[in-house]
N, C-alpha and C positions, 0 to 999 in steps of 0.2 A: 654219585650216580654213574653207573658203570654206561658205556658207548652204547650197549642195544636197549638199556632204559630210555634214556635219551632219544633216540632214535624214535623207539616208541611213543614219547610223549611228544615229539616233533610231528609224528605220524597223526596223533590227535588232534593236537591243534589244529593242524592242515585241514583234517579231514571235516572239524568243527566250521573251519573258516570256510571251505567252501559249499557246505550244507547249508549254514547262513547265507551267503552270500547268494545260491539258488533259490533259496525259499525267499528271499528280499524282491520284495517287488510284484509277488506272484499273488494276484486274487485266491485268499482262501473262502470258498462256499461256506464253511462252517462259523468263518469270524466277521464275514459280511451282514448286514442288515439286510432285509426285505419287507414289504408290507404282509400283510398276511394273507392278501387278498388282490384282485387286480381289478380296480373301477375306475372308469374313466366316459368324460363325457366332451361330446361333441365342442362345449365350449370351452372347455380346458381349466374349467374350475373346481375338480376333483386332483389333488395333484398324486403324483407318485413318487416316494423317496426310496433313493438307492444308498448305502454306505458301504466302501469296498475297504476291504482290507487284507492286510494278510495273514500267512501264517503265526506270525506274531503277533496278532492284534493291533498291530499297526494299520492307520489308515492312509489310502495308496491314491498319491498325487499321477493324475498323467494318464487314468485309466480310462480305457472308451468300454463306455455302458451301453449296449444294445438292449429295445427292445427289441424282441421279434415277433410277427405277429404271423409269419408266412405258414404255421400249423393250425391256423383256425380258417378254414376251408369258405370263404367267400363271409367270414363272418364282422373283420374287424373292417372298419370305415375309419381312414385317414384322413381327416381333414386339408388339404393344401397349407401349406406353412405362413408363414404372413412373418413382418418383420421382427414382432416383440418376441417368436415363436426364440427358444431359449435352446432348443436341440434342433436334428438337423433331420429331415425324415427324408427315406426312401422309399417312393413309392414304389416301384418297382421290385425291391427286396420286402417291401412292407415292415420296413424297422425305423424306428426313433433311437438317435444315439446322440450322448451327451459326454465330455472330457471330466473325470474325475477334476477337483482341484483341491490342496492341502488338506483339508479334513474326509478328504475320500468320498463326500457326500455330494449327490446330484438330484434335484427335483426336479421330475418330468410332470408342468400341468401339459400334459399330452390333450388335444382334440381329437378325440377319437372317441369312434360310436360304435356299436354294434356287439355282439355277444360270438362266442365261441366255447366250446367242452372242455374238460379240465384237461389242463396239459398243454393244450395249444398254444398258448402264448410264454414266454421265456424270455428271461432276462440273463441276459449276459455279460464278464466282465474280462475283458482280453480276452474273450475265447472260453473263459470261464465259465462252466454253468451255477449262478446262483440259486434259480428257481421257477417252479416250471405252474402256468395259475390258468384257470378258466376265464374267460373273457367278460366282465360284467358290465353296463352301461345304462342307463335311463333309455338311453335310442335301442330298444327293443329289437328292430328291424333292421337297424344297420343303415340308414340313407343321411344319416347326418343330421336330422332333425328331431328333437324331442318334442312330439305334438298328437293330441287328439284331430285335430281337424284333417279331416281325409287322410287319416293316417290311423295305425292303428299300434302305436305302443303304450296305451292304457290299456287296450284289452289284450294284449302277449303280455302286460307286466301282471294283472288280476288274474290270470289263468294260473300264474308263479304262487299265489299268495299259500301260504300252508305248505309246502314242498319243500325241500332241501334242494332246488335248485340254484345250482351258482352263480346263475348269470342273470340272477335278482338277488344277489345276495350283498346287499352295495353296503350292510354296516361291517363285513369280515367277521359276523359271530360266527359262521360255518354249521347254523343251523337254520331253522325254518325262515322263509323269509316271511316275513313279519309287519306290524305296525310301523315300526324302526325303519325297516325297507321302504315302506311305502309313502314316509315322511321324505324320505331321503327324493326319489321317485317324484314324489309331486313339486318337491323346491327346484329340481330341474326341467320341467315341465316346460317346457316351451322354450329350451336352449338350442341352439343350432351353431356347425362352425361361424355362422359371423354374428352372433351371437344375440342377441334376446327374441323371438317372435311370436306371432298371435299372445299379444299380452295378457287380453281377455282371459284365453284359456285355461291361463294356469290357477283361476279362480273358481272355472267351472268344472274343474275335476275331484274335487272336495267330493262330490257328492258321490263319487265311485263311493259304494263299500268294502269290506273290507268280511268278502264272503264266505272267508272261512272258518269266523267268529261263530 
C-alpha cells in the first residue's frame, strides 16, 4: 500500500472514530421510546415511561429526562412533591425531571392533573426533543382533585364522550374517546394529590351515561 492509500485509510479511521465518538452519548429521538400518549393523574397512579438512547440504539446512562409542561397555558396542575416522589419537580419552570440509569429507562408516576392542546407538553432528553403530547388527565379542571362533588369533572369529561378530543383520551387509541375512556375516568374518580377522597362518590358516578351511544 503506497503512502497516500494509507494516509487515506488513516484519514478514515479517524474520521470513523470521531463520528462515533460524537454520536456516543447523544439522545437519538428516533431510537428513544415514548408513550403514545401523555395521562397522568393527580395521584400518580398513571405512570409514564421514558427510554433514551442513542444513535446506536444503545441505551444512555446519565441522561436528565424533562418533562415540560410550561406550553400548556394555566393547564397542567403539579402536585407539590412528597418524599416517595421519585423525580424532582419545578415548580416554577413547571417540569418533572428524572436521571437516566443503565438501561436508559425512567418512570415518571407524575401527580399531575389538568389538561392542555396538543403540543404543549414535551418531553425532553439532554436537550433533546423526544416528543411533543396534549395534556390528558381525570382532573378535568386542573385543581388537583378528581371529584363530582362541587366540582365539575364528570360533566367536562361527558361533554368529551364521542369526540376525538385528547385530553379525554386516557387509553392512547387516538380516536374517539370512548367506553375504554370512561372506565379509565371513573377508576380515578376521586384521586387527589394526597390521594383517595369522597370515597362515596366514585360509586355514584356509574350512573353518568355514556350519551353518545
Amino acid at each position: 500500500m503506497n503512502r497516500f492509500a494509507t494516509t487515506l485509510l488513516l484519514a478514515g479511521v479517524l474520521t470513523a472514530a470521531v463520528t462515533a465518538s460524537a454520536s456516543a452519548g447523544v439522545p437519538s429521538a428516533s431510537n428513544s421510546t415514548v408513550p403514545a400518549c401523555m395521562v397522568f393523574c393527580p395521584m400518580g397512579d398513571i405512570p409514564f415511561t421514558v427510554t433514551v438512547r442513542d444513535l446506536a440504539n444503545n441505551p444512555l446512562l446519565g441522561v436528565s429526562v424533562v418533562l415540560d409542561f410550561s406550553g400548556c397555558p394555566n393547564g397542567a396542575f403539579i402536585c407539590p412533591t412528597n418524599l416517595g416522589d421519585p423525580y424532582t419537580a419545578n415548580l416554577v419552570a413547571r417540569t418533572l425531571s428524572m436521571v437516566t440509569p443503565a438501561n436508559g429507562t425512567v418512570t415518571f408516576p407524575a401527580r399531575v392533573g389538568g389538561v392542555g392542546p396538543a403540543g404543549c407538553a414535551k418531553v425532553f432528553a439532554s436537550g433533546v426533543l423526544l416528543g411533543s403530547f396534549a395534556l390528558a388527565s381525570p382532573d378535568q379542571n386542573g385543581n388537583g382533585v378528581v371529584t363530582g362533588i362541587i366540582d365539575v369533572d364528570p360533566a367536562l369529561f361527558a361533554a368529551k364522550l364521542g369526540t376525538v378530543d385528547p385530553t379525554a383520551d386516557f387509553d392512547c387509541s387516538g380516536g374517539a374517546v370512548d367506553l375504554a375512556d370512561e372506565l379509565i375516568f371513573n377508576h380515578n374518580l376521586s384521586h387527589s394529590c394526597d390521594g383517595i377522597v369522597d370515597a362515596v362518590q366514585r360509586h355514584t358516578w356509574g350512573s353518568l351515561k355514556s350519551h353518545y351511544r
